[in-house]
C-alpha positions as CSV (number, residue, x, y, z in Angstrom):
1,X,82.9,-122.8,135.9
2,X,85.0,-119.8,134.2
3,X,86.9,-120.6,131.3
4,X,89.6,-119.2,133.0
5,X,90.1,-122.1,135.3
6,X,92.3,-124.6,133.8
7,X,90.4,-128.3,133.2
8,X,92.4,-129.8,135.5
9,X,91.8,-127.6,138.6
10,X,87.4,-128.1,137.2
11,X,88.6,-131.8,137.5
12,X,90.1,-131.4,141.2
13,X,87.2,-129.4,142.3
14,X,84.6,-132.0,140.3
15,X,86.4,-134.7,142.7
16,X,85.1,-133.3,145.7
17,X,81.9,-133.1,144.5
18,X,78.5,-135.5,145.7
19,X,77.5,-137.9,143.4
20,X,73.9,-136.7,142.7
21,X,75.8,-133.2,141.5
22,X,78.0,-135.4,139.0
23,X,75.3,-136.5,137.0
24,X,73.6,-133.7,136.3
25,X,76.7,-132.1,135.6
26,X,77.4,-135.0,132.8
27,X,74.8,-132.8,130.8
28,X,76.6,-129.5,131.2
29,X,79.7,-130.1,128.2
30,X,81.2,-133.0,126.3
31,X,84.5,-132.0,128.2
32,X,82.7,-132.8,131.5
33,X,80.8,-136.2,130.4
34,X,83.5,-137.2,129.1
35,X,85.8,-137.1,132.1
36,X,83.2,-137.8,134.8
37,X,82.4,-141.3,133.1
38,X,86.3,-142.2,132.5
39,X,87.6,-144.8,134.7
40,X,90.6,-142.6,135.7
41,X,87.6,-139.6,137.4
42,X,85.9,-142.6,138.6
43,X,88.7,-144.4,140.2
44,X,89.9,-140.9,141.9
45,X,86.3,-139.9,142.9
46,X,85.8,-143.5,144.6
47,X,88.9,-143.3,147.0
48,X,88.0,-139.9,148.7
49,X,85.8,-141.8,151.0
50,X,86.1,-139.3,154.1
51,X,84.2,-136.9,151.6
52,X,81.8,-139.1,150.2
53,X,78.4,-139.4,152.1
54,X,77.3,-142.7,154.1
55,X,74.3,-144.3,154.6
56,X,72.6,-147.1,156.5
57,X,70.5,-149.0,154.9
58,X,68.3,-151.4,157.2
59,X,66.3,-154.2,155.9
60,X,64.3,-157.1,158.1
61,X,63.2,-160.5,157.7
62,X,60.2,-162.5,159.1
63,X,61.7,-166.1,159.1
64,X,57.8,-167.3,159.4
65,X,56.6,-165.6,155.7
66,X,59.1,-167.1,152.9
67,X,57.5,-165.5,149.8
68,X,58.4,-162.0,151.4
69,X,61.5,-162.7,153.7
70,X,63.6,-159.5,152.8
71,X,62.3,-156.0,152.7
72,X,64.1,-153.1,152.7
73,X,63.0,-150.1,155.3
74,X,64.9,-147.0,155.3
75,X,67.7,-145.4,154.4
76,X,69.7,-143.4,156.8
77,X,72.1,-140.3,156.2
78,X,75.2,-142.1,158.2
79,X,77.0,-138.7,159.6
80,X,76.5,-136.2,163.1
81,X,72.7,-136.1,161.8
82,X,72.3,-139.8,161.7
83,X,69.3,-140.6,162.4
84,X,67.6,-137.1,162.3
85,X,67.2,-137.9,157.8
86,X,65.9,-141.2,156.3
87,X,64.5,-142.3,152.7
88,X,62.8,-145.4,151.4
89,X,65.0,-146.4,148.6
90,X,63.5,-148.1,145.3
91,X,64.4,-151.8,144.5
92,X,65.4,-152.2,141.2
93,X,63.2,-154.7,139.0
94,X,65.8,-157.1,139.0
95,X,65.5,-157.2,143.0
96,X,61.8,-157.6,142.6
97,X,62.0,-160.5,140.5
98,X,64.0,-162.8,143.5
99,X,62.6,-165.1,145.5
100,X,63.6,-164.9,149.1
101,X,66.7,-161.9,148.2
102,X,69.1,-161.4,151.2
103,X,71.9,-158.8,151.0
104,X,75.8,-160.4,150.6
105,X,77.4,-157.6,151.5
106,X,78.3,-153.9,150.4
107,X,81.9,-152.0,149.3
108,X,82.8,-149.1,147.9
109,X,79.2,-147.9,147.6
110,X,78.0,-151.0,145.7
111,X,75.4,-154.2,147.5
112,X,75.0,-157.7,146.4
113,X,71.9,-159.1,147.0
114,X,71.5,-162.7,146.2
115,X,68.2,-164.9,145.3
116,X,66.4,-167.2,143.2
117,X,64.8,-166.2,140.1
118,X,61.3,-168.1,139.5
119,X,61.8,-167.8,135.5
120,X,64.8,-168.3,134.7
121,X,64.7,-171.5,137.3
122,X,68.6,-170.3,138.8
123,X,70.1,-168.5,141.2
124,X,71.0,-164.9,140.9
125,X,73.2,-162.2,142.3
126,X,72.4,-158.8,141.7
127,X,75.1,-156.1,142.3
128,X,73.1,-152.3,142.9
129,X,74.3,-149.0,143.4
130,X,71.5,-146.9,145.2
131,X,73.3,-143.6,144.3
132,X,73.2,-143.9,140.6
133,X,70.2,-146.1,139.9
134,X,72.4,-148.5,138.2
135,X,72.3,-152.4,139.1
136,X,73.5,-155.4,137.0
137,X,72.1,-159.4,137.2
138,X,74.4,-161.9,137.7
139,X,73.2,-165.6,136.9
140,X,75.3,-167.9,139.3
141,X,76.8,-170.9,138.1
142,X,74.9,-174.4,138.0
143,X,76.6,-175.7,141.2
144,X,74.4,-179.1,140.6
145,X,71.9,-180.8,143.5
146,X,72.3,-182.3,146.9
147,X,72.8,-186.2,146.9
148,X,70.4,-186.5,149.8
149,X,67.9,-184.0,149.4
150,X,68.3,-183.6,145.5
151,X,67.5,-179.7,146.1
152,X,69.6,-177.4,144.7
153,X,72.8,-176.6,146.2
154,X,73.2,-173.6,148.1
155,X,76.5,-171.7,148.0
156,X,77.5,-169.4,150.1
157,X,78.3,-166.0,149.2
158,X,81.1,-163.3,149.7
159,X,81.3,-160.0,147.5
160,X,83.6,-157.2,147.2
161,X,85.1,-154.4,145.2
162,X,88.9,-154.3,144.7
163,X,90.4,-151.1,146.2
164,X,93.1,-151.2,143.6
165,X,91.0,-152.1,140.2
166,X,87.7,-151.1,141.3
167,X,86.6,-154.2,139.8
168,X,83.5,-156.0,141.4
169,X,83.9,-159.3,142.3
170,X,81.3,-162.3,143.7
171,X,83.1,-165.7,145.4
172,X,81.2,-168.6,145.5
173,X,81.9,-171.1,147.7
174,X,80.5,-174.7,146.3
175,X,81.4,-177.2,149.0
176,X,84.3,-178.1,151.5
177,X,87.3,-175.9,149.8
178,X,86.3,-175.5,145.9
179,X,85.4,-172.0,145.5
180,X,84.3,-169.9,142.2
181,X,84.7,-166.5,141.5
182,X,82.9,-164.0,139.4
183,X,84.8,-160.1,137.9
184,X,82.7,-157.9,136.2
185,X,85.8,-156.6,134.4
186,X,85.2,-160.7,132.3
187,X,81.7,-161.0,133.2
188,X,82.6,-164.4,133.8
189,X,83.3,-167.3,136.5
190,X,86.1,-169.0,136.8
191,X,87.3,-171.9,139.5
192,X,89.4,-170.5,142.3
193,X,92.5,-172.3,143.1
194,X,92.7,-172.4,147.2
195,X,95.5,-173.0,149.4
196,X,93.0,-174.2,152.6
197,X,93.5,-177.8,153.9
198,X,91.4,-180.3,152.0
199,X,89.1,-180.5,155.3
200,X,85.6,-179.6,155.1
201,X,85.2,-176.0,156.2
202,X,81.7,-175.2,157.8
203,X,79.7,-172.2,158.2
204,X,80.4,-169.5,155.6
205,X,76.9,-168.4,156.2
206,X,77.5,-164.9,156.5
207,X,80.4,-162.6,154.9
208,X,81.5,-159.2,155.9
209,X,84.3,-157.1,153.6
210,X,86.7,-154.3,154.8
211,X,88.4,-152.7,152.3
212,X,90.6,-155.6,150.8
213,X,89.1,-158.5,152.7
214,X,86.0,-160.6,152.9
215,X,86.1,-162.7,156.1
216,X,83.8,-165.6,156.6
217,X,83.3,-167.1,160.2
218,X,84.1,-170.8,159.2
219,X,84.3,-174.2,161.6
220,X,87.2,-176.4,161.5
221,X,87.4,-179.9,163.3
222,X,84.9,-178.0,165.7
223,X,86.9,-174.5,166.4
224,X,85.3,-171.5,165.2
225,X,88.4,-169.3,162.8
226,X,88.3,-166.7,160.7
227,X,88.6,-167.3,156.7
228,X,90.0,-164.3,154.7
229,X,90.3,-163.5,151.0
230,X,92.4,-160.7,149.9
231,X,90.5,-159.0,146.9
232,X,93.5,-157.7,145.1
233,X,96.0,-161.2,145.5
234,X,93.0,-163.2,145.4
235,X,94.5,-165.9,148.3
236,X,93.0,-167.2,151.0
237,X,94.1,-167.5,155.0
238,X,92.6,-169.2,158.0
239,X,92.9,-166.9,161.2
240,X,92.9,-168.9,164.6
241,X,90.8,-166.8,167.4
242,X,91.9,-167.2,170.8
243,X,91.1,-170.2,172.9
244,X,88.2,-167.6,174.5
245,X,86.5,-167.4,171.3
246,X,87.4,-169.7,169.3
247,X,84.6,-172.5,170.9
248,X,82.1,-169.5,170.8
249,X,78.9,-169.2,168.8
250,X,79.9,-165.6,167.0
251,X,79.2,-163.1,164.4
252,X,80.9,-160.2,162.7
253,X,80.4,-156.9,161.4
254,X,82.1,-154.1,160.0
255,X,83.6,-151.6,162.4
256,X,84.9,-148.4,160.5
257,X,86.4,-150.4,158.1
258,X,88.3,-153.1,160.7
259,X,86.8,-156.7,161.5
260,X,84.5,-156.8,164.6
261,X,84.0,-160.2,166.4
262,X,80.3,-160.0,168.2
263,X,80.4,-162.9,171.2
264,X,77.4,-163.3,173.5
265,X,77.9,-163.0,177.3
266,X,77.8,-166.2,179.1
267,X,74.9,-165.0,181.0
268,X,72.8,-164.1,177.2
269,X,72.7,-160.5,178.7
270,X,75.7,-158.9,177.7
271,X,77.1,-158.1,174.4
272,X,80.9,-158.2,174.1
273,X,82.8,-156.5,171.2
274,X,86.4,-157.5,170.0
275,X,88.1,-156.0,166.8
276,X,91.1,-158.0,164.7
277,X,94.2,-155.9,164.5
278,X,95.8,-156.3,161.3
279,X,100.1,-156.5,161.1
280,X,102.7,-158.9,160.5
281,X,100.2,-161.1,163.0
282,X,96.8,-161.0,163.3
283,X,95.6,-160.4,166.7
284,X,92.4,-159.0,169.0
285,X,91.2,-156.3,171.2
286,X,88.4,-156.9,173.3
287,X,86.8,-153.3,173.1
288,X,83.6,-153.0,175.4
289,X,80.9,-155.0,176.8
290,X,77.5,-153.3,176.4
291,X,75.5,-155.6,179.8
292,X,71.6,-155.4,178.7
293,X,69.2,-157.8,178.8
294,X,67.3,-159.2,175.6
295,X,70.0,-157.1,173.3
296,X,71.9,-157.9,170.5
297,X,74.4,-156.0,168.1
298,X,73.5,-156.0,164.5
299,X,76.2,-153.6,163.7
300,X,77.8,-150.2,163.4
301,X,77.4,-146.5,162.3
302,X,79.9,-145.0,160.4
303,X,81.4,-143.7,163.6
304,X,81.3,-147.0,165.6
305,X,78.2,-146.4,167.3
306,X,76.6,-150.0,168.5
307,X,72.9,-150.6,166.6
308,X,71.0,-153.0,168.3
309,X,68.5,-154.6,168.4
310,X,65.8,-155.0,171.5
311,X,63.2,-157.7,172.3
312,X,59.8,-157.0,174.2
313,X,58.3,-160.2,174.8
314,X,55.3,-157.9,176.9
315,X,54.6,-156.3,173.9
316,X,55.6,-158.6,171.0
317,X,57.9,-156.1,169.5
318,X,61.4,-155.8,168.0
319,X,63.2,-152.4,168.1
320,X,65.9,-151.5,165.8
321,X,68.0,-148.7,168.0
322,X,71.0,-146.9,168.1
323,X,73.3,-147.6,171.4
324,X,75.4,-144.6,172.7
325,X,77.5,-146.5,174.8
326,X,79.0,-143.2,176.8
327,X,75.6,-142.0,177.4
328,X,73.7,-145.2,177.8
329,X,71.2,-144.1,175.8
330,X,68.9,-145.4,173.1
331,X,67.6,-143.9,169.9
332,X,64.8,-145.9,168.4
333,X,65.6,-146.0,164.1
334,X,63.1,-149.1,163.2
335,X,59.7,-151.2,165.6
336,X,58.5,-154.5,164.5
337,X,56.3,-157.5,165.3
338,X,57.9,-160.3,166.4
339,X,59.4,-162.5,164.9
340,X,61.3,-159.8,162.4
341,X,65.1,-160.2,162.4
342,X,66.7,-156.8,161.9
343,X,70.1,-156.6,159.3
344,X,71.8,-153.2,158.5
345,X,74.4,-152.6,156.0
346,X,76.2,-149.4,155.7
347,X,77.4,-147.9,152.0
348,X,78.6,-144.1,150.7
349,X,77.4,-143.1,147.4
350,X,79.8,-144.0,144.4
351,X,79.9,-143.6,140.8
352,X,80.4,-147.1,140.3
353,X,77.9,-149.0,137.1
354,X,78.2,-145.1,135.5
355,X,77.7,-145.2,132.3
356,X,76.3,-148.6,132.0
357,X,72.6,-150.0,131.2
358,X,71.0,-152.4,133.5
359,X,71.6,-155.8,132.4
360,X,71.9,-159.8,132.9
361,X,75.3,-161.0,133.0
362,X,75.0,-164.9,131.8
């Protein structure tokens, strides 16, 4: 840039800038480094999502092969060429070193992955951002054994980054309503007072984050709900679904940046989609129905397009496709043998982890 264009303005323009560009730019003046890596550039860069690029990053299991139950496949460009470009991203080391990883969730550009580490005899989280190369080990609290089984007690999972602090944050949840809760910013857990009932809560399996939230589908006294926690207030709030789905066996997804309840047709060949509305109450919108046989929704693009996936019992396959609901049409992204379960996590490039070495947070 001229030296006749005032820092500011090179900062503005900088802003708008891809991530990839950023770094090398780093290398052009102190002046630059020096304002690229602040929090402040960081912080500004991070909340002009519309201009950041997305991705989809698709990974699969085989349920049947536990010393390799996660691999990642590809990496798609998440925009009007999705799924014309695609790259097999690079698993850090300290992703290589898990036993049986499984991804927690993405925000703002960063994923947790969580899984056991043979050496160090623990469990781990391990928070990566593809864009940068960066990731950072989290050891996870001794959460002790199970009385009956005397294996180690599995926690489940929720991760998100605070839209207001940018601050990474991992909750554990240890059993019935205790929860712990990890900030980079400390680099330490802590115990999470809760205000839930003092009922056991069942089935926070799975997590998905939007924004500010991390919801949980959770069982209580039968009835399926919906259990939020607000990232910035750090508080948590049961949701009741309506009576149609609250008996239901369901799943949830992210759908641009709004909760998406996934239900099963009563006749297992239909798909139905609902989204939460959030106000003063929460309430929801059944969307569409998408009726095909041996189909299920694994998720979203970046612009709400249904990927799904399909089962050919004739041929002992499992294809990963994109669903154009207007068009009734199907673009194939991923095949597979049976029994491979397909998961797909979408995430924009960030400058998140800048400026920090790989490490092991005890």
């Amino acid at each position: 840039m001229s030296d006749q264009i005032p820092f500011y303005i090179q900062e503005e323009i900088m802003k708008r800038l891809p991530v990839k560009s950023l770094v090398q730019f780093r290398c052009v003046s102190k002046a630059w480094k020096s304002s690229i890596d602040s929090s402040e550039f960081i912080a500004a860069h991070s909340h002009r999502r519309h201009t950041q690029p997305h991705y989809l990053l698709v990974s699969y299991e085989n349920p049947l092969v536990e010393e390799d139950c996660v691999l990642f496949s590809r990496c798609y460009t998440n925009d009007d060429s999705f799924p014309q470009q695609s790259s097999v991203p690079t698993l850090p080391q300290s992703v290589k070193q898990l036993i049986l990883p499984s991804v927690v969730g993405s925000s703002q550009g960063l994923l947790c992955l969580y899984g056991s580490h043979p050496n160090l005899q623990t469990q781990m989280a391990v928070l990566w951002n593809l864009s940068i190369r960066k990731s950072i080990a989290v050891l996870m609290p001794d959460f002790g054994v199970c009385p009956y089984t005397r294996d180690p007690i599995q926690p489940s999972i929720g991760f998100g980054v605070c839209p207001i602090t940018n601050d990474p944050k991992i909750v554990a949840n240890t059993s019935s309503s205790e929860f712990m809760i990890y900030t980079l910013s400390t680099g330490k857990w802590r115990s999470l007072p809760t205000n839930l009932p003092p009922r056991r809560i069942r089935g926070l399996f799975y997590s998905v984050v939007t924004n500010r939230f991390i919801y949980w589908v959770v069982e209580l006294k039968d009835l399926k709900m919906i259990m939020s926690f607000d990232l910035i207030s750090e508080t948590f709030e049961l949701i009741d679904l309506p009576d149609s789905l609250a008996s239901r066996y369901l799943r949830i997804s992210n759908l641009r940046d709004s909760l998406a309840i996934l239900q099963q047709g009563d006749d297992y060949n239909s798909s139905i989609v609902w989204i939460m509305e959030v106000g003063v109450r929460r309430s929801f919108t059944k969307l569409f129905t998408i009726t095909t046989p041996h189909k299920n929704i694994v998720g979203f693009s970046n612009n709400g397009i249904p990927i799904m996936t399909v089962d050919d019992d004739d041929s002992d396959i499992t294809k990963l496709v994109v669903y154009e609901t207007n068009l009734e049409h199907s673009i194939v992204l991923e095949i597979c043998k049976l029994p491979y379960h397909f998961f797909v996590h979408s995430y924009m490039e960030t400058l998140l982890l800048l400026g920090r070495s790989d490490y092991t947070s005890y």
